[in-house]
N, C-alpha and C positions, 0 to 999 in steps of 0.2 A: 115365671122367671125365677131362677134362681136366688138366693141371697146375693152372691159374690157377683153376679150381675148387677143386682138393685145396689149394693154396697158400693160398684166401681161408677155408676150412672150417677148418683150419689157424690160421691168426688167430684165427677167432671161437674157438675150442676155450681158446685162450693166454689171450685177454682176460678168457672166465667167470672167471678166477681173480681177484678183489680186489685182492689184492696188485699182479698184475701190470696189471691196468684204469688202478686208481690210478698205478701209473708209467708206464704211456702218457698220460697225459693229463696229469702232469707235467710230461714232456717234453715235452708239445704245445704247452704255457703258455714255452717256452723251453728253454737248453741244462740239462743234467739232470747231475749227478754224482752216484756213489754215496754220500759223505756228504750229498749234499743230499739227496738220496733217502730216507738213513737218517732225517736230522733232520725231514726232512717227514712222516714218515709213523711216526714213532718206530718202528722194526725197525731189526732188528742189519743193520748194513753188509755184512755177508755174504750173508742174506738178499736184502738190496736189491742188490747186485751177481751173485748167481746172478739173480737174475729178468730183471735190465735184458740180460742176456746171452744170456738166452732169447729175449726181443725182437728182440733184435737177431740171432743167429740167425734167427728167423721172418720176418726182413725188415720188421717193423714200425719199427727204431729203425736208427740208422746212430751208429756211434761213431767216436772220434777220441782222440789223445793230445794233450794242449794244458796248456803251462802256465799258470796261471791268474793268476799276479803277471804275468804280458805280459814278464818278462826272460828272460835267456839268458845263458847260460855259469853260470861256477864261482857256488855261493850261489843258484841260481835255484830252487832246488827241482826234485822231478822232476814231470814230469807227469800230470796227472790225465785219467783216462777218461772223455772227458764224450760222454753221447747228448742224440740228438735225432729227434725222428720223419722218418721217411724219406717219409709219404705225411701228409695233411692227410685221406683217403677215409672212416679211419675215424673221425672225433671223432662223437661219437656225438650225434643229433637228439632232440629231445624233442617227442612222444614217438618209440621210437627207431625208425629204418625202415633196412632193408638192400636199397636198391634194385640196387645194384653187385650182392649176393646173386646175384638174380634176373636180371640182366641177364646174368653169367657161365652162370647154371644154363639160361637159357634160351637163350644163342649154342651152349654145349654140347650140347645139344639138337637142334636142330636140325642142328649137323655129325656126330650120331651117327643121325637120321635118312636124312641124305642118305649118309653111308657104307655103314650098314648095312641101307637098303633099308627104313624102316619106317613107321608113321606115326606124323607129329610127334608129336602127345597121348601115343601109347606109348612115345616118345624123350623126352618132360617127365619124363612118371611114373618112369621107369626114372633120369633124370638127379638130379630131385628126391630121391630113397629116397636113393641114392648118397652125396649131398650131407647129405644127415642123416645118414646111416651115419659118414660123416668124421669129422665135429662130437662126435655124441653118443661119438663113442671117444676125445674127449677128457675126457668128463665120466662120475663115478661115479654120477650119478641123472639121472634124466627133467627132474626140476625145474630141477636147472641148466642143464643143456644148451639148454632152453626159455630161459631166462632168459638163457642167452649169445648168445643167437636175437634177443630182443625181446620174445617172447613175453610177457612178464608172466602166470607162471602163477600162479591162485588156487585154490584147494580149492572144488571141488565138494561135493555128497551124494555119500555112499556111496563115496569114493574115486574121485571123478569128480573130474580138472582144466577148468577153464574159462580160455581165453587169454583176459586183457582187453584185449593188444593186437596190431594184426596187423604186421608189420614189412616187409609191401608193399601198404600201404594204398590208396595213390592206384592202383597197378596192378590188383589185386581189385575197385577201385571198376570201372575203364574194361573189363578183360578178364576177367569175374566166372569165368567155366567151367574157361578155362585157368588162371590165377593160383591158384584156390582149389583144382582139381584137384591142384596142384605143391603148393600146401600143407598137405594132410592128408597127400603123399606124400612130404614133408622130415619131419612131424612122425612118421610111421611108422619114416621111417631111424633117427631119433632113440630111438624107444624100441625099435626093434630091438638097437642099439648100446649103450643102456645094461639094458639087459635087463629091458625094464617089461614084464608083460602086458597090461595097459590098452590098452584100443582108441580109436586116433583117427577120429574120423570125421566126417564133413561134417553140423554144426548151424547153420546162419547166423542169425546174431543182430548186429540194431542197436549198433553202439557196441563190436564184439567181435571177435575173428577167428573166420574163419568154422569152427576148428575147436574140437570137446571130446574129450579125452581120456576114454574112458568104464571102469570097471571091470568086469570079465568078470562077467558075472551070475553064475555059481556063489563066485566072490572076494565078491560083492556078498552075499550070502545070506550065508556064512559069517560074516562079520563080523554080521549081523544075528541070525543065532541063538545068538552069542558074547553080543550086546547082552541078547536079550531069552532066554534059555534057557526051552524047553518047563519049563510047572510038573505 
């Protein structure tokens, strides 16, 4: 996998957090300091100052020392650490889509076909898992990591997830085989990485993404003779 792949899996991993979502998009609205941060979102200043530094770390945010009364010299106060987003790529769409995703997972792709001698579709599949692998090892469940995805995940039966949305929609629309191929095999990295057994697999449904998360049929049963125990 490329950098600019691992670097953008990376992001999304940092933003499922709330905490740090809400202070990216803070700073998107303008320049951001860690009391402002604090007062916005009522969290201790500590807090808000580990997170905005994790951002910025991640290359999400770019910081600066600036005093903020505009003076200088003796009386000026010292300076305050103020961020501000480094990139405009991520502010998130409603509803959300990560085309940029897609366009890194699949330029990657194809230079890992033409290196290593293979064919493209095997060079998606293998980039896609990858790419879910990354992400999902940023999150402790299936559900978020989906949800730092786009994904919109809903509860199914029987421990079955249903995506209400798919987060390359217009691309699934035009290149339905390949695009949807990539995306049963991001949402596989994904629960490889956080350690779901549940199986994703290719359901296409109007108004959905085209994949469901299904629960292993002996999981499925278990839970059902929990429910109804033999009399």
């Amino acid at each position: 996998m490329t950098p600019l792949v691992a670097n953008r899996a990376a992001a999304l991993a940092l933003l499922g957090d709330p905490i740090r979502r809400a202070l990216y998009r803070l700073a998107a609205e303008g320049d951001l300091t860690r009391d402002g941060a604090s007062a916005a979102l009522g969290i201790p200043r500590s807090t808000a100052a580990v997170n905005l530094d994790r951002l910025t770390d991640a290359g999400l945010l770019v910081a600066e020392f600036r005093r903020l009364t505009g003076r200088s010299g003796p009386g000026a106060g010292r300076p305050a650490k103020v961020y501000r987003v480094a990139t405009t790529e991520l502010v998130a769409s409603i509803p959300e889509r990560h085309y940029e995703l897609a366009a890194e997972l699949l330029a990657a792709a194809l230079e890992r076909a033409e290196r290593d001698r293979m064919p493209v579709r095997e060079a998606v599949a293998e980039e896609a898992f990858a790419t879910g692998a990354a992400v999902g090892g940023g999150h402790d469940t299936l559900e978020d990591a989906l949800d730092a995805c786009g994904y919109a995940p809903a509860a199914g039966g029987e421990g079955d997830l249903v995506l209400e949305n798919c987060p390359f929609h217009q691309l699934a629309t035009r290149h339905t085989p390949l695009v949807c191929g990539a995306n049963v095999e991001l949402v596989r990295g994904l629960a490889a990485a956080t350690g779901d057994d549940r199986e994703p697999v290719l359901a296409p449904r109007e108004g959905r993404c085209c994949v469901e998360i299904r629960a292993r049929k002996d999981a499925a049963e278990q839970r059902r003779s929990a429910r109804y125990p033999a009399q």
